[in-house]
C-alpha positions, 0 to 999 in steps of 0.5 A: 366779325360782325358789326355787334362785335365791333360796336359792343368792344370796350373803348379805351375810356370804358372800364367794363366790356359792354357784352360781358359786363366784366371788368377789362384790366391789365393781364393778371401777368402785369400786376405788381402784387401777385407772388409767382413762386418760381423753382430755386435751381440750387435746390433742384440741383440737390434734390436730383443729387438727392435722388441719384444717392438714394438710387444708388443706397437703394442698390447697394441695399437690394445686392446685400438683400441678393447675398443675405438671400443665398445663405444657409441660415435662416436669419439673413433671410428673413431680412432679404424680403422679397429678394429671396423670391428672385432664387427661385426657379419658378418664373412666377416667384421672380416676376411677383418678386421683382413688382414686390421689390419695385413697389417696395423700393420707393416706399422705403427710400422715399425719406432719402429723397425727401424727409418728413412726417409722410416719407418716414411713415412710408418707410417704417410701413415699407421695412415692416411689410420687406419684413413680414414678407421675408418672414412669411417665406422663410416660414413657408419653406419650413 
């Protein structure tokens, strides 16, 4: 340290620092007016078990989509999405279907978690897309 230094540091009866010319106060953690917003455990608590049962929906509902994929009809599976590429024999077809899946999945199950305007737009867009896509193979094997 230099003797500037020592010279130009803010006495206790000097309210502003002699090198900066900024006002020297208490530490912004000390004022009583500041509203610090601090998480609620009770609601972490039910997002997590919210997101545990939209993982677990969200299963549930790729294990029907597997089933509905494996059928003799059409109909079920155009609803199946992209599963039905995980029945088929090309390693590619999977590997795109599960990224299709996985990028899908969260769109459509976002709103379980946490609803309003934005999670329900990316769930309607999500099932309409899981739709197309179902119905765009199906068309395809025709």
């Amino acid at each position: 340290m230099s003797d500037d230094d020592i010279t130009n540091a803010p006495t206790p009866g000097n309210s502003r620092h002699v090198t900066t010319g900024l006002p020297s106060g208490p530490p912004v953690a000390d004022w009583p007016n500041i509203a610090v917003p601090r998480p609620n455990p009770q609601t972490a608590i039910w997002l997590r078990l919210r997101a545990v049962g939209t993982v677990a929906v969200a299963a549930v509902f790729v294990y029907l989509c597997w089933l509905m994929s494996g059928s003799v009809y059409p109909n079920p599976r155009i609803l199946a999405g992209p599963v039905v590429l995980l029945r088929s024999w090309h390693a590619g077809d999977k590997a795109f279907g599960v990224l299709m899946i996985a990028g899908q999945l969260p769109c459509i199950f976002a709103v379980g978690v946490r609803f309003h305007a934005v999670t329900l737009t990316l769930s309607v867009l999500g099932c309409a897309v899981w739709v197309a896509v179902g119905g765009l193979l199906w068309a395809s094997a025709q």
